[in-house]
C-alpha positions in Angstrom: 138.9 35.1 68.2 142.0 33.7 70.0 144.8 35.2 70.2 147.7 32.7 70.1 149.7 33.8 67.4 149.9 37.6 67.5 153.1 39.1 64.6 153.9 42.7 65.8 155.3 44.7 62.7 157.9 46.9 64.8 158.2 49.8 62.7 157.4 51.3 59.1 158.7 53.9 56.8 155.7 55.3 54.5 156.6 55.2 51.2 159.7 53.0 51.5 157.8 50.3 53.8 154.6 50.2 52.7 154.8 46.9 50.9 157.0 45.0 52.7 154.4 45.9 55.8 151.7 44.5 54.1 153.0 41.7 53.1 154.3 41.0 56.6 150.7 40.9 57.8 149.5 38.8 54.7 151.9 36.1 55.5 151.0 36.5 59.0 147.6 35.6 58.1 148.2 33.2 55.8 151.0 31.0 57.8 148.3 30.5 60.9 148.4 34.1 62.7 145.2 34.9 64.5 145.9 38.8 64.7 149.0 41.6 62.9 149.9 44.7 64.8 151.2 47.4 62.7 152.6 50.6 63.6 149.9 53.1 63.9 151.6 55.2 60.6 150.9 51.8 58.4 147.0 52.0 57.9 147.7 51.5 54.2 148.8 48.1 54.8 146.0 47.3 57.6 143.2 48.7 55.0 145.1 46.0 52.2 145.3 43.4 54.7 141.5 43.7 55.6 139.8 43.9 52.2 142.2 40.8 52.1 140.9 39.1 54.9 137.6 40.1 53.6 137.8 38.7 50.1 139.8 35.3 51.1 138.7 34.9 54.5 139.5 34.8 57.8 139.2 35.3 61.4 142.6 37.3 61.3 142.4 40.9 62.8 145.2 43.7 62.1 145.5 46.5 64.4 147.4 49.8 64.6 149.1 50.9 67.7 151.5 53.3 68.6 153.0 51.5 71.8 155.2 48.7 70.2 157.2 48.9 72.6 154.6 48.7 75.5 153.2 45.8 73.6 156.5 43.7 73.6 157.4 44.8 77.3 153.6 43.8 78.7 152.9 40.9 76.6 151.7 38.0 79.1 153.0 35.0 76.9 156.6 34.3 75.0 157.6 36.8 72.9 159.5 35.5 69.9 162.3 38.3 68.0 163.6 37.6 64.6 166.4 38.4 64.0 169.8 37.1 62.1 171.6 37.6 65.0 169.7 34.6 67.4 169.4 31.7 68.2 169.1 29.2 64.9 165.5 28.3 64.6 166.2 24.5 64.0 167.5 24.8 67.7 164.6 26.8 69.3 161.1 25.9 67.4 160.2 22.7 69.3 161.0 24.6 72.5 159.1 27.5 71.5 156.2 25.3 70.2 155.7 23.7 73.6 156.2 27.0 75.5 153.4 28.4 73.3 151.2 26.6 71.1 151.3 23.8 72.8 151.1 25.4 76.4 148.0 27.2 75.0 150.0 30.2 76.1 149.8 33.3 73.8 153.2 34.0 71.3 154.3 37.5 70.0 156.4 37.3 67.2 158.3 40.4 66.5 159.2 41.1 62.9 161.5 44.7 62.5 161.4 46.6 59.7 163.8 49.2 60.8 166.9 49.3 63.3 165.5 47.4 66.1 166.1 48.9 69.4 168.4 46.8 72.0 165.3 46.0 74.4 163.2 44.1 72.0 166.4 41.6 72.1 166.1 41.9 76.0 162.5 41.8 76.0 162.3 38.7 73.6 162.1 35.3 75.5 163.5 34.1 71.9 165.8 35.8 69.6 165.1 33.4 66.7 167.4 33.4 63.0 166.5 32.2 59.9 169.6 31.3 58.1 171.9 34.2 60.6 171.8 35.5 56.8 170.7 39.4 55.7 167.0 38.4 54.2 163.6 39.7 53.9 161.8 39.8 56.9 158.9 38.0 55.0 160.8 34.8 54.5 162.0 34.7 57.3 158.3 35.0 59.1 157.3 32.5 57.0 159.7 29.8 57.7 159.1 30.5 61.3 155.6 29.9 61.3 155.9 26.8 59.4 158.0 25.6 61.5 156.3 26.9 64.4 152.6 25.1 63.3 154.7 22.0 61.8 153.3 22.7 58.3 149.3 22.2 59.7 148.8 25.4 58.8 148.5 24.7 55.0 145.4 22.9 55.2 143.5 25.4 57.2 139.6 26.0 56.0 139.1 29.9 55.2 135.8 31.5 56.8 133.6 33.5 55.7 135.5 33.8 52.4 134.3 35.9 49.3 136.4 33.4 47.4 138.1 30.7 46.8 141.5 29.3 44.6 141.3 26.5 43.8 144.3 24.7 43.5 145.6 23.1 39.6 148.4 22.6 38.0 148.4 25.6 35.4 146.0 28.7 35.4 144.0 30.3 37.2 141.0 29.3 38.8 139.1 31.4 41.6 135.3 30.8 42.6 132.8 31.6 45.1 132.8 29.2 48.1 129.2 28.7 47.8 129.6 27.2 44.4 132.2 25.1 45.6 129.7 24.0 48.5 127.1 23.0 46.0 129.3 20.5 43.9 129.7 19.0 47.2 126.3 19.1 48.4 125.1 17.3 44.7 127.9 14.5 44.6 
């Protein structure tokens, strides 16, 4: 599995974060991550975000580590911070795109869910903002990543997928892939 698009979770509150943490590493994965570092207090979220990844598909790996900060300070590509104090990410994505993705160099994007300490900012070859506006860390990952994969990452194919939705205009409609692969096979 590459690792080009790497979102490290910097912090979590149990009880209070656990959630919001999750849901971080869901977007992560479904907005064209390859892999979610979590604090190494969140394994309620990584356990959630696997049987995820197991159900729907994947590659996508989640990990729990202690060193956030070592992983910010040693990371050997760009490291992107959001924030709503940086730079507007209408300004930065095309330069972060080609610095990255397009470099084939590997990105950390650093979502906070507490008080983020001063040398993330310093540490951060990008401090990115979504609006400069108080919002949910969520949305604001996800606009970023959109941005960031230029909206390719909504046609992405699911691996190794325990099922499937398929897409309609009202209900609900999930299936197993290999029933989906037969239609296809037959027409």
């Amino acid at each position: 599995m590459s690792d080009d698009v790497v979102v490290l979770r910097y912090g979590h509150r149990p009880g209070r974060d656990d959630r919001m943490t999750t849901h971080v590493g869901l977007t992560a994965r479904a907005l064209g991550a390859d892999r979610v570092i979590l604090p190494d207090n969140a394994g309620q979220s990584a356990e959630t975000i696997r049987d995820i990844t197991d159900r729907f598909g994947g590659p996508f790996a989640v990990e729990l580590r202690d060193d956030q900060r070592a992983v910010t300070r040693d990371w050997t590509g760009t490291v992107v911070h959001l924030t709503m104090y940086g730079e507007r990410v209408q300004d930065v994505e095309a330069a972060v795109r080609a610095d990255s993705v397009a470099a084939g160099e590997p990105l950390l994007v650093v979502v906070g869910g507490e008080k983020v300490p001063f040398d993330f900012y310093e540490a951060a070859d990008y401090n990115v903002g979504v609006t400069n506006q108080p919002h949910s860390e969520v949305a604001g990952l996800a606009v970023f990543l959109d941005r960031l994969f230029e909206g390719e990452e909504l046609e992405r194919a699911w691996e190794d997928a325990d099922r499937r939705v398929i897409p309609q205009e009202t209900g609900k409609k999930v299936v197993d892939p290999e029933s989906v692969r037969d239609e296809n096979d037959d027409a």
